[in-house]
C-alpha positions as CSV (number, residue, x, y, z in Angstrom):
1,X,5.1,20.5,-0.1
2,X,2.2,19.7,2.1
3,X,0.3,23.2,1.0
4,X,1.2,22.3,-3.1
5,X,-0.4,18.9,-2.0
6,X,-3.8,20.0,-0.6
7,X,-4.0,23.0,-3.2
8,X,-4.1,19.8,-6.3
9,X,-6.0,18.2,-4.1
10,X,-8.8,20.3,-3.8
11,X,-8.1,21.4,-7.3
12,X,-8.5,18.0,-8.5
13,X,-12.0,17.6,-6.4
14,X,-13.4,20.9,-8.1
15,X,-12.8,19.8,-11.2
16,X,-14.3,16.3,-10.7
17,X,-17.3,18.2,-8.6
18,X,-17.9,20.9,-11.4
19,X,-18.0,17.6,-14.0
20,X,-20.4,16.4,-11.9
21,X,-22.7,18.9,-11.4
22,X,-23.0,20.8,-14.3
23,X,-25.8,21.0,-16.7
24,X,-25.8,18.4,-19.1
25,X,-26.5,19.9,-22.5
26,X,-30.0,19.0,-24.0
27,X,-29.7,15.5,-25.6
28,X,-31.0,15.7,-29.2
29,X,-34.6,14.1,-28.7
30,X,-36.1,11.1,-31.4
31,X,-38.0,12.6,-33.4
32,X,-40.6,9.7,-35.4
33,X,-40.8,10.3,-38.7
34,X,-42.4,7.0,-40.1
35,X,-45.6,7.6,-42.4
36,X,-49.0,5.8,-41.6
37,X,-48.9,2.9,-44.3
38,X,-52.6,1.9,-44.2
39,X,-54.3,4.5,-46.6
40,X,-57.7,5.9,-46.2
41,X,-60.7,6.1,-48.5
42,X,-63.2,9.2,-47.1
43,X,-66.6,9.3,-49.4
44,X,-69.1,11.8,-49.6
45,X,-71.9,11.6,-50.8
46,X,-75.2,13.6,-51.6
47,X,-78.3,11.7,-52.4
48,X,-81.8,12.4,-53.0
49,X,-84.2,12.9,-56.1
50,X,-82.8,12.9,-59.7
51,X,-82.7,16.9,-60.7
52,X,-82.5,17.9,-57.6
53,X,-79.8,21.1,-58.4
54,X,-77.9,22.5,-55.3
55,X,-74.6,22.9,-53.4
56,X,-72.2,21.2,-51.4
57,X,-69.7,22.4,-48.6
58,X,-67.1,19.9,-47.8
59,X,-63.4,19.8,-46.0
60,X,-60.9,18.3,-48.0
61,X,-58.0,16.2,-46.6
62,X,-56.3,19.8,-45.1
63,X,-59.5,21.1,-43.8
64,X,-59.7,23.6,-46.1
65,X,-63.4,24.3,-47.0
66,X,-64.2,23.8,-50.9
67,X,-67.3,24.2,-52.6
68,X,-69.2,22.7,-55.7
69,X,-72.3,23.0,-57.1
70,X,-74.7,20.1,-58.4
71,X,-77.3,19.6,-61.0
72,X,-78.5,16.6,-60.4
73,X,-78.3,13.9,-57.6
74,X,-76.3,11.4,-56.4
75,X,-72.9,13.8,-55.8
76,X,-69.9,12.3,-54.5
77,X,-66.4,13.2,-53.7
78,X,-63.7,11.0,-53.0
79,X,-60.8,11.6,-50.5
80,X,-57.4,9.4,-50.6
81,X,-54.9,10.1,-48.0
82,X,-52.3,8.6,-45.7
83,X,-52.5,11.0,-42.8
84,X,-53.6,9.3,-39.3
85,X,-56.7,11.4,-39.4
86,X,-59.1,14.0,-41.2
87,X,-62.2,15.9,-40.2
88,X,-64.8,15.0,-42.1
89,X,-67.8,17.4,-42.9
90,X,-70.4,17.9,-45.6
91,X,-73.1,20.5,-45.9
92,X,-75.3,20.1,-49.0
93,X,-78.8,22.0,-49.8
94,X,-81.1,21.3,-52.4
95,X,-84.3,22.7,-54.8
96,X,-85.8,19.5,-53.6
97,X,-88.3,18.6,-50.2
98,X,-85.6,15.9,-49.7
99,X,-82.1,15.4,-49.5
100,X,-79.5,13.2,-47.6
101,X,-75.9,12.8,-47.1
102,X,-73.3,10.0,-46.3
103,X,-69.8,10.1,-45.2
104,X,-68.3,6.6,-45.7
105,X,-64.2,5.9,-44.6
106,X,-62.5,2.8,-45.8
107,X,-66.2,1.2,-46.3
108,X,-67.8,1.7,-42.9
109,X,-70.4,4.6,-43.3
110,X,-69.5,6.8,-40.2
111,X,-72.3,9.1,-40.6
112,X,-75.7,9.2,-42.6
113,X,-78.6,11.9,-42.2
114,X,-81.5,12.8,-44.3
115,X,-83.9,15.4,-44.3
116,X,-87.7,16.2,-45.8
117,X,-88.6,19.8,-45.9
118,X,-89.0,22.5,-48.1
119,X,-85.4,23.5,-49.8
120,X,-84.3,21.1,-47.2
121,X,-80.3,21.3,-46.1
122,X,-78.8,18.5,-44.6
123,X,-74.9,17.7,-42.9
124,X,-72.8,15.1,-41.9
125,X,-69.6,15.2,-39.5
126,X,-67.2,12.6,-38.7
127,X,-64.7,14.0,-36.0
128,X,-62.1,11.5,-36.4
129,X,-62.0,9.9,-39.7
């Protein structure tokens, strides 16, 4: 009786030892899938004399690089999005001795150059838009 006693004993205190030290299995983690809800106007924009004909190099909201071509100036693209961020990058050159650019996001201009020289190129970068 005594050995059928300490054999469910120590039975019993395996199993509550094994329940206690086993791996716990991976608890499913929270995953956040809210959407920003304050939406985001990027502009850019091209500027310089009227005629000037050229080309602009932009990201769009994917950073995917696009391309257009311009006959005369101002040039301006518009970017709507709700993502918490975008790169922001313009590259425009010109038949003109001038030519600026502008990136502006929800009104604030983040980033303005211009440049005088000879077929003059000119870019703008905002890192975190």
């Amino acid at each position: 009786m005594v050995v059928v006693l300490v054999a469910t004993l120590a039975g019993f205190a395996g199993f509550r030892l094994h329940a206690v030290m086993a791996p716990k299995p991976a608890s499913t983690a929270f995953i956040d899938e809210s959407r920003p809800v304050i939406p985001k106007d990027v502009i850019y924009e091209v500027f310089g004399p009227e005629g000037t004909a050229g080309q602009v190099n932009y990201l769009d909201e994917n950073s995917q690089p696009q391309r257009a071509d311009f006959t005369t100036l101002p040039w301006s693209f518009t970017i709507s999005t709700k993502l918490t961020s975008i790169f922001a990058n313009v590259v425009a050159q010109g038949d003109s001795s001038s030519i600026g650019c502008r990136i502006t996001v929800n009104g604030e201009v983040r980033d303005e150059q211009t440049v005088d020289t000879h077929n003059a190129q000119v870019f703008c970068l905002v890192k975190s838009a």
